[in-house]
C-alpha positions as a Python dict, from the first residue, in 0.01 Angstrom:
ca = {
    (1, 'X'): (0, 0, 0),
    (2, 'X'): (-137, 155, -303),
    (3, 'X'): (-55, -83, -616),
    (4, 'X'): (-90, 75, -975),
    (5, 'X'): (18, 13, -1315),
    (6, 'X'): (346, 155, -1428),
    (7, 'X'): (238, 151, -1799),
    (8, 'X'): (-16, 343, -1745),
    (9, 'X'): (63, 582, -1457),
    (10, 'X'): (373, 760, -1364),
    (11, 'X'): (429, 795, -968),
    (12, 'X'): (507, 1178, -930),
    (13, 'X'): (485, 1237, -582),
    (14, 'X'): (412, 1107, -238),
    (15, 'X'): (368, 1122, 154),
    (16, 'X'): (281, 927, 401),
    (17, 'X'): (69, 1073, 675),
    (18, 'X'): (-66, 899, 1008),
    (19, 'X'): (-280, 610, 855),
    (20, 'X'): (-299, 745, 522),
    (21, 'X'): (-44, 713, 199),
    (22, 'X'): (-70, 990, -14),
    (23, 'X'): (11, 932, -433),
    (24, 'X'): (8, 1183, -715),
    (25, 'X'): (19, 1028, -1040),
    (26, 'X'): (106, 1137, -1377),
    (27, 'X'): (-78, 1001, -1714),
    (28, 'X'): (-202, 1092, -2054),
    (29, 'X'): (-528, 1123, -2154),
    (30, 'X'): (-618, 1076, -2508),
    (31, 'X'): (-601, 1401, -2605),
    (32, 'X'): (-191, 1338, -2548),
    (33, 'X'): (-269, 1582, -2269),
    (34, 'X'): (-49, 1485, -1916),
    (35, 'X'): (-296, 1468, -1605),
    (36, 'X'): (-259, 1462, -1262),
    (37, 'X'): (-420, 1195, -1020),
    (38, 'X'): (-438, 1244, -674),
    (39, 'X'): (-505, 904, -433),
    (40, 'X'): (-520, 905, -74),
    (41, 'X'): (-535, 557, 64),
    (42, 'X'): (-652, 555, 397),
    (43, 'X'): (-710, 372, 711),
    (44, 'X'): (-853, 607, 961),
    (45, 'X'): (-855, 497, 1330),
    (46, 'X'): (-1122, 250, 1411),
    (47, 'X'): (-1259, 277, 1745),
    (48, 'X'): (-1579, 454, 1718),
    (49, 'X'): (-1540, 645, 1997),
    (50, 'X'): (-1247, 845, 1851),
    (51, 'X'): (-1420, 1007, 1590),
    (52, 'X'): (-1195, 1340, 1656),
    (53, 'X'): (-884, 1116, 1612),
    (54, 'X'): (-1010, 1036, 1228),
    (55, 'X'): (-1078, 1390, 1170),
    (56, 'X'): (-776, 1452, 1282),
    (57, 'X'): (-616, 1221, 1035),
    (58, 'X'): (-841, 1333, 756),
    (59, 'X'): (-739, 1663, 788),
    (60, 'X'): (-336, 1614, 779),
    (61, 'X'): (-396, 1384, 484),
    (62, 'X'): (-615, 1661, 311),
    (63, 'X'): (-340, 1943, 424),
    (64, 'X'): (-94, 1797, 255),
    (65, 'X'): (-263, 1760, -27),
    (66, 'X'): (-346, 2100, -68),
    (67, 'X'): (-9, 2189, -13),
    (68, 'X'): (106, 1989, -264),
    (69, 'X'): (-167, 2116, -534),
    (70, 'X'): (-92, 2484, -418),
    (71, 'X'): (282, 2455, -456),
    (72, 'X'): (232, 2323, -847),
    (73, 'X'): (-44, 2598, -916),
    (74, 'X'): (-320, 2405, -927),
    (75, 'X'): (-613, 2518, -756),
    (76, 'X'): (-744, 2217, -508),
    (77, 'X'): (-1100, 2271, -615),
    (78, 'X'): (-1003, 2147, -993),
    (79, 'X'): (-819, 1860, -909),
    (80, 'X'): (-838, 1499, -965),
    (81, 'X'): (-824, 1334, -635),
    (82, 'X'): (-990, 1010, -515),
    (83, 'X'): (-1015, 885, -119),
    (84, 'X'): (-976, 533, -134),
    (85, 'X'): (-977, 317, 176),
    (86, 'X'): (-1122, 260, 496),
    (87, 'X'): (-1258, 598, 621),
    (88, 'X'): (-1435, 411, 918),
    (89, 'X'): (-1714, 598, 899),
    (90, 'X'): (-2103, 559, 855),
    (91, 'X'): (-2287, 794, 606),
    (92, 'X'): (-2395, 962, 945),
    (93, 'X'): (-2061, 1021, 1069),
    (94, 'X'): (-1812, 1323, 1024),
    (95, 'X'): (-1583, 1161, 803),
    (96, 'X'): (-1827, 1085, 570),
    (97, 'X'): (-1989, 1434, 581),
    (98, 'X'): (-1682, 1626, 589),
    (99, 'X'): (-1577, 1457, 248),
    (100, 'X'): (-1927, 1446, 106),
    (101, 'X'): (-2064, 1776, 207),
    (102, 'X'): (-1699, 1941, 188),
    (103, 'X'): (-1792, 2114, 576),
    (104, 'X'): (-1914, 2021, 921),
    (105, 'X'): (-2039, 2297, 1137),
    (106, 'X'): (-1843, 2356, 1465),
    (107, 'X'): (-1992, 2229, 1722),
    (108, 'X'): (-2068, 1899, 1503),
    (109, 'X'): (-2120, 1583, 1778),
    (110, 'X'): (-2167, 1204, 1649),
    (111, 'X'): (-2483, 1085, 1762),
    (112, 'X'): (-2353, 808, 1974),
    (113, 'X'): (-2133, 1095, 2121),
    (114, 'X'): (-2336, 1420, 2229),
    (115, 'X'): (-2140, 1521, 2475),
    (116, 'X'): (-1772, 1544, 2285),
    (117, 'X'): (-1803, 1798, 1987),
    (118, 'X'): (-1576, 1640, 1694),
    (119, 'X'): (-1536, 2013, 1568),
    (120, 'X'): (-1525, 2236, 1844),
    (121, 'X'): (-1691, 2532, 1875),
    (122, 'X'): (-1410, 2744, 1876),
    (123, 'X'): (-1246, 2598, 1580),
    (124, 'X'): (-1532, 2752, 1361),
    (125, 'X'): (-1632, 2503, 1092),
    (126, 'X'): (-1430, 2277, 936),
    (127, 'X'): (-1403, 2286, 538),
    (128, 'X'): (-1211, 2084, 253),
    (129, 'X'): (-1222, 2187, -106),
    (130, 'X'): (-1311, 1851, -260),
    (131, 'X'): (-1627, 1765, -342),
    (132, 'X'): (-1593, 1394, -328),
    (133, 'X'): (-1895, 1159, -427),
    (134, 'X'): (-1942, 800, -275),
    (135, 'X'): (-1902, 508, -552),
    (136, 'X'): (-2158, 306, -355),
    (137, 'X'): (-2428, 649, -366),
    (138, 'X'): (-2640, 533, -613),
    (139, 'X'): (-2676, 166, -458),
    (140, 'X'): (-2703, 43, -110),
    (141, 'X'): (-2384, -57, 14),
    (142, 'X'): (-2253, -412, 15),
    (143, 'X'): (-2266, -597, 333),
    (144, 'X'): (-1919, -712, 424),
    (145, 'X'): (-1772, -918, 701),
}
């Protein structure tokens, strides 16, 4: 469930991808200028020995995003977007990385999982086109239970 203000936002368009809701909201800025929002509220598969499965996810959600942004003319790269959620992944982990460090290098293996490549090697590297920072970067991250 993503909740939002009406007031303030305008729900423009949406999908709904395995374990992931996908939201593209419309508001003005105070320039009277309308922007775009994008909000992908996830919750990626949890086992950690499924990391591919979360890629997997992560990758449909971000595909359709694209898609989305491409089909309206707006080039991915500039957009507004924010992954909210739980990724299920450690800083170390590929989820983390791909949406960090916008690639992972085929061939990329979790460390608790050597032996099964999360990108395979014949896949080439995986990519994304958002640049995403972490909220919790600049401060360690809460401990939750």
């Amino acid at each position: 469930m993503t909740l939002y203000r009406p007031q303030k936002l305008q729900l423009w368009w949406q999908d709904s991808r395995s374990r992931t809701l996908l939201s593209a909201f419309l508001f003005t800025d105070s320039t009277a200028a309308t922007q775009v929002l994008y909000v992908a509220n996830c919750h990626l598969e949890g086992s950690p020995y499924k990391p591919q499965e979360r890629i997997n996810q992560l990758k449909s959600s971000l595909a359709s995003l694209t898609k989305h942004q491409q089909s309206q003319h707006f080039p991915p790269a500039e957009c507004n977007v924010v992954i909210a959620g739980d990724v299920n992944s450690g800083r170390n982990e590929a989820v983390y990385r791909l949406l960090t460090e916008g690639w992972l290098p085929a061939g990329y293996c979790e460390a608790h999982l050597p032996d099964h490549p999360v990108v395979p090697e014949s896949a080439g590297d995986l990519t994304q086109p958002y640049l995403l920072a972490d909220v919790y970067q600049s401060s360690p991250l809460p401990f939750t239970r």
